[in-house]
C-alpha positions as CSV (number, residue, x, y, z in Angstrom):
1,X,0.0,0.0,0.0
2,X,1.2,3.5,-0.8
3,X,0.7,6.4,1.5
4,X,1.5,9.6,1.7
5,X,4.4,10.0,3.0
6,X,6.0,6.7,1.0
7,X,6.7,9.8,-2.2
8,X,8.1,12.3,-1.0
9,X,10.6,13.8,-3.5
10,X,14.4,14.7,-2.8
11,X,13.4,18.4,-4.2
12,X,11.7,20.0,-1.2
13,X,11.2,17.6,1.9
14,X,8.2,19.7,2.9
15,X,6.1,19.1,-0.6
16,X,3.1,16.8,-0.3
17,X,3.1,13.5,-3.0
18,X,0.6,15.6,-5.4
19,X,2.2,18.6,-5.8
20,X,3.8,18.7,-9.3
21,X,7.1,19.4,-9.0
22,X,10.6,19.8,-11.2
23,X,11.1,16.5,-11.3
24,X,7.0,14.9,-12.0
25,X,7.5,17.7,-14.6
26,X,11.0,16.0,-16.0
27,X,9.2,12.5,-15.7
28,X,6.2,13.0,-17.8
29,X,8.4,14.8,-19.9
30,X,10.8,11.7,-20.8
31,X,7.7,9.6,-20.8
32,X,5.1,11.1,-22.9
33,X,7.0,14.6,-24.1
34,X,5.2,16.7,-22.2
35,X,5.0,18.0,-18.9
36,X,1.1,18.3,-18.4
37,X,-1.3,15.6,-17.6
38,X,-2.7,15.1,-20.6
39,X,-1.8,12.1,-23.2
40,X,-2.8,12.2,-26.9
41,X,-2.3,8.3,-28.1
42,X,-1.1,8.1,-31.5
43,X,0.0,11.7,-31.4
44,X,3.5,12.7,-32.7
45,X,5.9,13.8,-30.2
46,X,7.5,17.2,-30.4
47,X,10.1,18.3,-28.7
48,X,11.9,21.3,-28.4
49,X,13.3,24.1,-25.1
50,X,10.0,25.2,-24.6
51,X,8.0,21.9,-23.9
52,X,11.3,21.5,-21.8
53,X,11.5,23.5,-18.8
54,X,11.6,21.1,-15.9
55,X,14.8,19.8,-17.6
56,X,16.3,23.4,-17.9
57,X,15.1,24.1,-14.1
58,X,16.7,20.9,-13.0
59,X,20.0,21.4,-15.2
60,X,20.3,24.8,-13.9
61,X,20.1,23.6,-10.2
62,X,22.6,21.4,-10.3
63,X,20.9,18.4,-10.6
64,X,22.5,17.3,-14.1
65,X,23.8,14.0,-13.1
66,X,20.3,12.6,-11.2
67,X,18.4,13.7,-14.9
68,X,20.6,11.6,-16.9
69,X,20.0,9.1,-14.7
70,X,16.4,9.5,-15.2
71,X,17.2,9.2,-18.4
72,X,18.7,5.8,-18.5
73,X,16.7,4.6,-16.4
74,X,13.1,5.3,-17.9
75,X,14.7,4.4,-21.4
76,X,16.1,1.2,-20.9
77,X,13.4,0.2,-18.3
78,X,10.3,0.2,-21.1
79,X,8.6,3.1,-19.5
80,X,8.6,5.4,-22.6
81,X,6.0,5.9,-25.2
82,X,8.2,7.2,-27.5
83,X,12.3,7.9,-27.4
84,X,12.5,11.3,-29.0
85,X,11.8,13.1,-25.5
86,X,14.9,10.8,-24.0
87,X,17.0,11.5,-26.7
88,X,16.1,15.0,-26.8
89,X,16.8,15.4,-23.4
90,X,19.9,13.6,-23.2
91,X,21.2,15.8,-26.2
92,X,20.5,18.6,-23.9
93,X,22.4,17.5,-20.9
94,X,25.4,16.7,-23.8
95,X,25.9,20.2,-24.3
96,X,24.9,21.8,-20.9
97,X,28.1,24.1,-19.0
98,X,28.3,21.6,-16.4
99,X,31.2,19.4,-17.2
100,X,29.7,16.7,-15.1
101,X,26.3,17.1,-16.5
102,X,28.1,16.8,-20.2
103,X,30.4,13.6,-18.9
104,X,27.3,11.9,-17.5
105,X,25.4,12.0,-20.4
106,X,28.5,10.8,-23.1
107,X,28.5,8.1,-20.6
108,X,24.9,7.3,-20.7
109,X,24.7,7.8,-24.6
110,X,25.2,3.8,-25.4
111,X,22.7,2.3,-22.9
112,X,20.1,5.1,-24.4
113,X,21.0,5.0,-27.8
114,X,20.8,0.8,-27.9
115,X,20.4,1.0,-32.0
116,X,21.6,3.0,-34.7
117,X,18.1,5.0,-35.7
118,X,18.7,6.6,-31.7
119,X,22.1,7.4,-32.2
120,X,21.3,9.2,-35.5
121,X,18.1,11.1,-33.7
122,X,20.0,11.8,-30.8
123,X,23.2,13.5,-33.4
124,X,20.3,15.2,-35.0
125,X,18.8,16.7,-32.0
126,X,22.4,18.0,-30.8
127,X,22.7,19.7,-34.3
128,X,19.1,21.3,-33.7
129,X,20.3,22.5,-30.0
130,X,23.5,24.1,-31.8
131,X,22.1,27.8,-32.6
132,X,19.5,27.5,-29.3
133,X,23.0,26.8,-26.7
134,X,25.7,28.5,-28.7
135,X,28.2,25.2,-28.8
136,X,29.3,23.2,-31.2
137,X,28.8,19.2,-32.1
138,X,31.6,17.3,-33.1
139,X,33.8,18.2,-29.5
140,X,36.7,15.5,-28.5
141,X,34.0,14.1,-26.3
142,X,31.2,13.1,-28.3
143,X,33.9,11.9,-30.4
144,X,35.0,9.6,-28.0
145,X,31.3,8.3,-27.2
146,X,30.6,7.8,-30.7
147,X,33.5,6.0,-30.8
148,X,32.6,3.6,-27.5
149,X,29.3,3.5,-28.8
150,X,30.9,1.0,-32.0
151,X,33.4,-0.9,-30.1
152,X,31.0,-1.4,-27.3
153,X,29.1,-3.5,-30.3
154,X,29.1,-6.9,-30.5
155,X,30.7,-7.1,-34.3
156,X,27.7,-9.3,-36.0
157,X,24.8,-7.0,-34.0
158,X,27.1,-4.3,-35.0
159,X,26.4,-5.5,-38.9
160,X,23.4,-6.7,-38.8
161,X,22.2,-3.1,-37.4
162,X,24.1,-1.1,-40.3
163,X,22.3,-3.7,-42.7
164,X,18.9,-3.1,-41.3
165,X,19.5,1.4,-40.5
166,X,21.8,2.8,-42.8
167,X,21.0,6.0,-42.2
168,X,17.9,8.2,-40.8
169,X,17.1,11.7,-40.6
170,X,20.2,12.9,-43.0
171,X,22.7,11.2,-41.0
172,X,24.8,8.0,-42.1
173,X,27.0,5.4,-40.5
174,X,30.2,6.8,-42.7
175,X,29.4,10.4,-41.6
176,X,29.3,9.4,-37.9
177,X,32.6,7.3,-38.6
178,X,34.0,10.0,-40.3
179,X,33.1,12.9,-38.2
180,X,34.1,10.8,-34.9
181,X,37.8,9.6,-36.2
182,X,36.7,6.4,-34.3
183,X,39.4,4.0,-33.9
184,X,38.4,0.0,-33.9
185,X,38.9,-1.7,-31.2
186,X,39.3,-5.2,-32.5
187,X,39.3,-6.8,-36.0
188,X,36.0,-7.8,-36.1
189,X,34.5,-4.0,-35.1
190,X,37.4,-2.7,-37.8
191,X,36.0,-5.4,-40.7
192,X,32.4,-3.7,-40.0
193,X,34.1,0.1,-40.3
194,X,35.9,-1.0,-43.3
195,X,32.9,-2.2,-45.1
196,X,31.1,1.3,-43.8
197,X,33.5,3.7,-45.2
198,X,34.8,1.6,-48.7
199,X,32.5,-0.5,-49.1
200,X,32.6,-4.8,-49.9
201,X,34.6,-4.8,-53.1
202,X,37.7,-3.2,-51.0
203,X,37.1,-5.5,-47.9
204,X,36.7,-8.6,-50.4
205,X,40.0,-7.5,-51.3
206,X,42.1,-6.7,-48.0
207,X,40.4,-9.6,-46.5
208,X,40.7,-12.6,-49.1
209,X,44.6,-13.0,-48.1
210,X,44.1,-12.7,-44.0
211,X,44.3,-15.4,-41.8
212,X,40.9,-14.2,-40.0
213,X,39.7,-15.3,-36.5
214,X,36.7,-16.9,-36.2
215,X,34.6,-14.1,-35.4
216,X,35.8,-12.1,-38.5
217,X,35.4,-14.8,-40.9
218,X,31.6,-14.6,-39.1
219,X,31.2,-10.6,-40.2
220,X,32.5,-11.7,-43.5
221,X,30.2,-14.5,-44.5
222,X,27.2,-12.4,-43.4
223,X,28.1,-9.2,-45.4
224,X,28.5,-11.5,-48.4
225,X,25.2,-12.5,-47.7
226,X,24.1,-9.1,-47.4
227,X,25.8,-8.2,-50.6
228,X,24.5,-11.4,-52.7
229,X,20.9,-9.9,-51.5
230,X,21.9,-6.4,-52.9
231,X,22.7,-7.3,-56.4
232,X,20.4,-10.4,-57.3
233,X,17.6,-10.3,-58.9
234,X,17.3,-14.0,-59.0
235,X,14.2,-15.3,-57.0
236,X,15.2,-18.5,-56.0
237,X,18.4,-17.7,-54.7
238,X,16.9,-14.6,-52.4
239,X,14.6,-16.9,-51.0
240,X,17.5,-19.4,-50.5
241,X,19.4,-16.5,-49.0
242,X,16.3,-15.5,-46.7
243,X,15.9,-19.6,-45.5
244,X,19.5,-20.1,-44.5
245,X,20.1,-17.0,-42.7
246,X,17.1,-15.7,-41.1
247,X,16.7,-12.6,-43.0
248,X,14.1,-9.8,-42.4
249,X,12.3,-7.3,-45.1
250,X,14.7,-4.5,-43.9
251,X,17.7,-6.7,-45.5
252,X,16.1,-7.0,-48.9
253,X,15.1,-4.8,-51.7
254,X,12.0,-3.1,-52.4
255,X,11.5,-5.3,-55.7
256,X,12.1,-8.2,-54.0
257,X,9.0,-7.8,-51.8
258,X,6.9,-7.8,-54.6
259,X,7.7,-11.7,-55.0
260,X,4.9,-13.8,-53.3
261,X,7.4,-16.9,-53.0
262,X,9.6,-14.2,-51.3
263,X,6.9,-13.6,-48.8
264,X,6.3,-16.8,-48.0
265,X,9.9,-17.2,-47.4
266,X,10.1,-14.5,-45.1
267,X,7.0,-16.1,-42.9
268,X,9.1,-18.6,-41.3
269,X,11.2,-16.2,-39.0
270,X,9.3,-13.1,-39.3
271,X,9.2,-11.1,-35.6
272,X,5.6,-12.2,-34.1
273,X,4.7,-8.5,-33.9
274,X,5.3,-7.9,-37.7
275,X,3.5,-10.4,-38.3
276,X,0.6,-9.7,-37.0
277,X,0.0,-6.5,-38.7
278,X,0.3,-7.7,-41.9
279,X,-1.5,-10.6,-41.6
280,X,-4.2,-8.4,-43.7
281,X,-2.1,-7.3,-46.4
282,X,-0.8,-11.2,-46.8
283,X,-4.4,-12.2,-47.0
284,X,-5.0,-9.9,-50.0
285,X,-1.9,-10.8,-51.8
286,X,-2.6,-14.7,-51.4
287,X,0.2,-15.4,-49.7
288,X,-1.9,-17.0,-47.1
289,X,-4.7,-18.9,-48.4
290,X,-7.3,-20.2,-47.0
291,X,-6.4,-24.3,-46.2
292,X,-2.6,-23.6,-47.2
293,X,0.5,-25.1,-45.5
294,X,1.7,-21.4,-44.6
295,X,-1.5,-20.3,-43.0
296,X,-1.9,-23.3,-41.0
297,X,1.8,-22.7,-39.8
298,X,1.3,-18.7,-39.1
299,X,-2.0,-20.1,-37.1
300,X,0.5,-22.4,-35.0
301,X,3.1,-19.7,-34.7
302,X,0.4,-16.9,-33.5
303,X,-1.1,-19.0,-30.8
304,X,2.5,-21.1,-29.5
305,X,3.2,-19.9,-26.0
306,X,7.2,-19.8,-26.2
307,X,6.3,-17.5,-28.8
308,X,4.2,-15.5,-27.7
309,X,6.2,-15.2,-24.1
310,X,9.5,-14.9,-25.9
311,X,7.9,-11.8,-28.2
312,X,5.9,-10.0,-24.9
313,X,3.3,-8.9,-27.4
314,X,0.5,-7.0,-25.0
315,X,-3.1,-8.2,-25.5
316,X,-4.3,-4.4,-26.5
317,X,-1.6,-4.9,-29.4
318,X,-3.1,-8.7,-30.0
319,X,-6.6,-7.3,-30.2
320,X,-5.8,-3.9,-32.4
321,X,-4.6,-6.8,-34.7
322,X,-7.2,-8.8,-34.6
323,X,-9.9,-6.1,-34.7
324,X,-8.1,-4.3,-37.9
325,X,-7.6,-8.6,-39.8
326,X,-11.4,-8.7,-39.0
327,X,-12.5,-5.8,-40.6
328,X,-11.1,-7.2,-43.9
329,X,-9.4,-3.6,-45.4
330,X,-6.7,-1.3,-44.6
331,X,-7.4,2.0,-43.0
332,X,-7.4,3.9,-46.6
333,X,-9.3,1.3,-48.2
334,X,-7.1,0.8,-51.4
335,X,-6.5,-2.7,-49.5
336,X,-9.0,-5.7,-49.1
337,X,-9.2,-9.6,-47.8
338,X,-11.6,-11.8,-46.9
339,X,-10.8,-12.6,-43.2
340,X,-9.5,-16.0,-42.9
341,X,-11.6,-17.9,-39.8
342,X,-8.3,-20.1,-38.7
343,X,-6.8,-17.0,-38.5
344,X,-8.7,-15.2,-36.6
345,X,-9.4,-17.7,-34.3
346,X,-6.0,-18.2,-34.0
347,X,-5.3,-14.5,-33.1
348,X,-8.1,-15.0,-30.6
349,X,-6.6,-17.7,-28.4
350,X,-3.2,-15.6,-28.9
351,X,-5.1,-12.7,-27.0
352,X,-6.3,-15.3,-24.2
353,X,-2.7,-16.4,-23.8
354,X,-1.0,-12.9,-23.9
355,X,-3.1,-12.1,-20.7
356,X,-1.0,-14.8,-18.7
357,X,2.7,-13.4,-19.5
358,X,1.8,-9.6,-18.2
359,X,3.7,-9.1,-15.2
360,X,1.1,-8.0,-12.2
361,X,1.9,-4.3,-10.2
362,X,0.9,-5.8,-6.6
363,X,-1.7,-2.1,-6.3
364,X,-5.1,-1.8,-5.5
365,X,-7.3,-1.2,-8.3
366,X,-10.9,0.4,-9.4
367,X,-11.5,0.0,-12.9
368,X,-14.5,2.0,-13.6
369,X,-16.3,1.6,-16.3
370,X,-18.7,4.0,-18.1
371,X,-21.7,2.1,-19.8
372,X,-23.6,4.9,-20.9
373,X,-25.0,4.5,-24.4
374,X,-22.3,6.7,-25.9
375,X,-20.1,3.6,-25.3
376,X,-20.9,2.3,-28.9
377,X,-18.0,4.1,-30.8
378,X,-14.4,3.5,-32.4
379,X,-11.0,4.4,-30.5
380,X,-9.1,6.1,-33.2
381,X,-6.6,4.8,-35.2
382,X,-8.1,1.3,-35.0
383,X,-10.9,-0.9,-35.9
384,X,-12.1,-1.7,-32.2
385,X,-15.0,0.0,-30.9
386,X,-15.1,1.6,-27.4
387,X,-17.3,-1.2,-25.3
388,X,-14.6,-4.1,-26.6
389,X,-11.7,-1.8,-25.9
390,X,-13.2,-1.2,-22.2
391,X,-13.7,-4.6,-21.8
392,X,-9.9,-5.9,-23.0
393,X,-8.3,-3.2,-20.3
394,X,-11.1,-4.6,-17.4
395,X,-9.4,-8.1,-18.6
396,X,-6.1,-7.1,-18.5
397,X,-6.1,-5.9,-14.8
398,X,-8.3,-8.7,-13.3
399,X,-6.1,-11.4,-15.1
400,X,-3.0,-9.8,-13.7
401,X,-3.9,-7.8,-10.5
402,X,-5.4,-9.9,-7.8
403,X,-7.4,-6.6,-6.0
404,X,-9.1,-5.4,-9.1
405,X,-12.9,-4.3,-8.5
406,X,-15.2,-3.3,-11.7
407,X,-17.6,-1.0,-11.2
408,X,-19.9,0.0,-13.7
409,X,-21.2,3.6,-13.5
410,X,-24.5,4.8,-15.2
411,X,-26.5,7.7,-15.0
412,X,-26.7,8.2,-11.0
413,X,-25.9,5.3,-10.1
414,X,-23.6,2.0,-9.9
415,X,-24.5,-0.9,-11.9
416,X,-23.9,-4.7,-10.2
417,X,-21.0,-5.7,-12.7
418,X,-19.7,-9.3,-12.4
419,X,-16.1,-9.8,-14.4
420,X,-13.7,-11.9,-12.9
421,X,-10.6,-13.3,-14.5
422,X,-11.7,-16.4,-16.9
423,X,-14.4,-14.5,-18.7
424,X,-14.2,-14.4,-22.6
425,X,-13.8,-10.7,-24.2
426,X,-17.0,-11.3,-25.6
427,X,-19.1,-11.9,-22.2
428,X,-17.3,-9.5,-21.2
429,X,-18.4,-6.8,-23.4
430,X,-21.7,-7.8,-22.7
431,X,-21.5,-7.5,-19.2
432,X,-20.3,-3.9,-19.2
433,X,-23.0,-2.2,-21.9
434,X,-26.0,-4.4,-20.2
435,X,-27.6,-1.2,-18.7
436,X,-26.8,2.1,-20.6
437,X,-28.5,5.1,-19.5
438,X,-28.0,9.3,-20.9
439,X,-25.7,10.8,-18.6
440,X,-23.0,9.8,-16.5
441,X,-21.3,10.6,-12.7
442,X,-17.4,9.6,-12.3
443,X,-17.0,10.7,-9.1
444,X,-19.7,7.5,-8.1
445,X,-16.8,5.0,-7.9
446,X,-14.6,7.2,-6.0
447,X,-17.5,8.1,-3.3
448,X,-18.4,4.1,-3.2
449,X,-14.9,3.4,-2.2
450,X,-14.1,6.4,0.2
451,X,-17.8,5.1,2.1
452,X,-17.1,1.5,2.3
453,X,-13.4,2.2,3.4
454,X,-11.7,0.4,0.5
455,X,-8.2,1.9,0.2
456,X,-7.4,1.9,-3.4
457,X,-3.8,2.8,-5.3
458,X,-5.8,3.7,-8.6
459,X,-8.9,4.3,-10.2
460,X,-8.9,3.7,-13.6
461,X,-11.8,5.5,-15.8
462,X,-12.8,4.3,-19.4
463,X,-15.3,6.2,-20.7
464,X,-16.6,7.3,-24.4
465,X,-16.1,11.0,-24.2
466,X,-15.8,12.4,-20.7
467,X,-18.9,14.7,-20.9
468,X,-20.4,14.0,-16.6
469,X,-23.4,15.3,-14.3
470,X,-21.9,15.5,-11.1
471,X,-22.4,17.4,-7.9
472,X,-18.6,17.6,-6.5
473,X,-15.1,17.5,-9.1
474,X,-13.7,14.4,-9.3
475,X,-10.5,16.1,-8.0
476,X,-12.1,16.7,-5.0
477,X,-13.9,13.6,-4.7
478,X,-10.6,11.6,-4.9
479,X,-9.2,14.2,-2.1
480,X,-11.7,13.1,0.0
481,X,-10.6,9.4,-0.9
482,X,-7.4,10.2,0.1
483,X,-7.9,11.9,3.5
484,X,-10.3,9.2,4.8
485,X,-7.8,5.8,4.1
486,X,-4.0,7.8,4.2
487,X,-3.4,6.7,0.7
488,X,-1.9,8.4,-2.1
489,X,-4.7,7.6,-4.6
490,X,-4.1,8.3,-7.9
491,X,-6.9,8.9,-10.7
492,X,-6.5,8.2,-14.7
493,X,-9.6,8.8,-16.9
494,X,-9.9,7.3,-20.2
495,X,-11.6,9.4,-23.1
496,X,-11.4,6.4,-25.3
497,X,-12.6,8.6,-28.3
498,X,-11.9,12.5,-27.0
499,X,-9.0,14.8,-28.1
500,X,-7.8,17.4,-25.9
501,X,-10.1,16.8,-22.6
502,X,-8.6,17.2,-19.1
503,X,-10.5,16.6,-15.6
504,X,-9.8,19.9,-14.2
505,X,-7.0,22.4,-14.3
506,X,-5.3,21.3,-11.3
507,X,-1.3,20.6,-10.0
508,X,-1.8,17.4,-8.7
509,X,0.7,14.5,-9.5
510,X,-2.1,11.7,-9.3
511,X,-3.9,12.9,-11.7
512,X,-3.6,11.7,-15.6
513,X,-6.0,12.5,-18.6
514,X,-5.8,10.1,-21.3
515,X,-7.1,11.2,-24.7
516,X,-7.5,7.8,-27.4
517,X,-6.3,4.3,-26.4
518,X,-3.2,2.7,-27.6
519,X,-0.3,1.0,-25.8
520,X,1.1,3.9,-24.7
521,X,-1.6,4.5,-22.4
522,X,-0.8,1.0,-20.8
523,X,2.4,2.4,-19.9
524,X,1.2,5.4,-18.3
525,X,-1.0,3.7,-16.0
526,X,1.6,1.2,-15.3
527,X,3.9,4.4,-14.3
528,X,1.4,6.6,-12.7
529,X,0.6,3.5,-10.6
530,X,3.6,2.7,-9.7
531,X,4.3,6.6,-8.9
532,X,7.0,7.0,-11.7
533,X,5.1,9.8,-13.1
């Protein structure tokens, strides 16, 4: 149980755990790329100094070393929506007075920037910051970390990766090599810079002679690979090429994915997720017919536990699939299928499954649910309407937390709602929008739990549009919560349809608006509930 005192913040020892300080601020910052309480899924981050200034407050107190922390932490801990506010922020810190501040974040630079498309975002962003902090780029020490960032590769990731991202946002592999003066550190690392900055015909060359170590002779047999996939245009022998070595759609040409055989090569090894979302588009282009070999083994590979552990897929992602195969066209149209039912059942039982791998927070939980009539609409960006979307979040916190209660709330009153863990999505769904009335009162859950004296960490509210009759704020309604069972209660409401709602304009760290659904959102009630934001 969390109380009040349990989050108190090393910034000012008298603050209360709801005041929204410097470093909430910097924290909802790095996770969302904003400072305020409100998150748009599917929304494209921007960044920039003035969406920034709990990281300039903090910088300028002193406190450079505990924000790149922060930094590394929330980054390589999974508790990001997006990596443009870490790499911003790190980028930042990079070129900040404080020599420790700038030496903490070199340091930090090759656990946040664990592939090459972060590295190049996170160059970019320290060219953007040149005319704003009136310093240059290319110092001796980001030299030096560019430089640790390719010898701290292992030399066949290290390939692979410059295979898969050769360059992003106007900024190349031979230009960071170039611009670093990066030294090898071994021969394998030097074989990959070679092939960088002259190309294969000059490592052929060099190389051909050499007694090579193992791990060299490694590198080298790949990038021949890689280089037999660049020039051929001979079908059978990319799909050999693609059998024998596991390779992905980033490896191979553009003209070689218009090859259905090539497709169906690529099936065999393709990442779970990936899958998934084109399951549609594979459909269309008969590369998985109905009956065939191929779909019965994507239906196998779809619904296989190890699988589906080893790829820690979330359900919400499962069920976007799903929802978007079973609408049988793509978002624009243009593209069409007729849903395949082995398919879709077997993305069904892969939803069941996913529920089992979600690792549980240990908090106490009131998922409120709003099953008002206006529940009968589509979260955007996806084919899944509002009531199965309310009723996939209900299952994913009472098959993972043990004290979950569901309330239903409906007009002035709650409705009797029965879901326990075991349920299908389906009864569900049914359960939740069995008793829809006009108007709606959020603070009902919050009141139900302050009067029976039912301490709870969070109260979770999915709703249509959050449009509410009510006689006191929410805000003040979870107060009260708070004062009568000394816990720090936090409150997230779900506008599974709105844009650009908030619950009230108020500085309190428990409180979250959450504008759309996507798996972002996930994450932010994981972090506001475990009191990361």
């Amino acid at each position: 149980m969390e109380h009040s005192g349990s989050t108190m913040t090393k910034h000012s020892v008298k603050s209360q755990p709801w005041e929204v300080d410097d470093k909430a601020r910097l924290c909802r910052f790095l996770c969302y790329g904003s400072e305020g309480d409100i998150y748009t899924a599917r929304e494209e981050v921007h960044v920039s100094m003035e969406s920034a200034e709990a990281l300039l407050a903090l910088l300028g107190d002193g406190r450079g070393a505990e924000v790149v922390e922060d930094i590394r932490r929330y980054s390589q801990d999974g508790r990001v929506v997006s990596m443009d506010p870490s790499l911003f922020a790190l980028a930042v810190c990079s070129q900040h007075s404080d020599i420790k501040t700038r030496q903490a974040a070199f340091k930090a630079l090759k656990e946040v920037c664990q592939d090459p498309g972060s590295m190049f975002d996170f160059i970019q962003y320290k060219k953007d910051l040149k005319v704003d902090m009136k310093s240059g780029i290319w110092g001796r020490a980001l030299r030096k970390a560019i430089s640790d960032w390719y010898n701290g590769q292992n030399a066949i990731n290290l390939a692979v990766s410059v295979a898969k991202c050769k360059q992003r946002n106007g900024w190349s592999h031979q230009d960071l090599l170039k611009l670093s003066h990066a030294k090898p550190a071994n021969d394998a690392i030097a074989l990959v810079c070679k092939y960088i900055m002259k190309g294969w015909k000059e490592v052929q060359a060099e190389y051909a002679d050499k007694e090579n170590s193992e791990e060299v002779l490694k590198v080298l047999s790949y990038m021949e690979v890689i280089e037999k996939v660049k020039h051929s245009c001979d079908e059978t022998e990319i799909i050999n090429l693609i059998e024998e070595h596991s390779l992905e759609t980033e490896q191979l040409r553009t003209d070689h994915l218009k090859s259905k055989h090539v497709w169906k090569a690529l099936l065999k090894d393709m990442p779970l997720q990936s899958l998934m979302k084109r399951l549609g588009k594979m459909t269309s282009k008969n590369i998985l017919e109905p009956g065939s070999s191929d779909t019965h083994a994507v239906c196998d590979r779809i619904q296989n536990d190890t699988a589906l552990k080893k790829a820690k897929i979330h359900p919400f992602s499962i069920l976007v699939a799903l929802e978007n195969y079973k609408k049988g066209q793509g978002f624009q149209g243009k593209t069409k299928w007729e849903p395949d039912s082995n398919i879709v059942q077997a993305m069904d039982s892969a939803f069941y499954k996913s529920l089992m791998y979600l690792e549980p927070l240990d908090k106490n939980f009131v998922l409120a649910v709003d099953i008002s009539a206006s529940l009968s609409s589509i979260v955007p960006g996806t084919s899944v309407s509002t009531a199965v979307a309310a009723a996939a979040i209900t299952m994913v916190f009472t098959s993972t937390e043990t004290n979950t209660q569901v309330l239903a709330y409906s007009g002035g009153s709650l409705v009797p709602c029965s879901v326990v863990a075991g349920m299908t999505l389906e009864e569900v769904t049914a359960e939740l929008v069995k008793s829809p009335s006009e108007s709606t009162d959020c603070t009902l859950p919050m009141a139900w739990a302050t009067e029976n004296g039912k301490a709870v960490d969070v109260f979770v509210f999915l709703t249509n549009n959050p449009i509410w009759a009510f006689s006191t704020s929410p805000v003040e309604a979870l107060k009260k919560h708070r004062h009568k069972t000394g816990t720090f209660s936090k409150f997230v409401m779900c506008g599974l349809t709105s844009i650009g709602h908030t619950i009230a304009d108020t500085p309190d760290r428990g409180v979250l608006s959450i504008c759309g659904f996507d798996l972002g959102a996930i994450t932010l009630i994981r972090n506001i509930a475990q009191g990361l934001i």
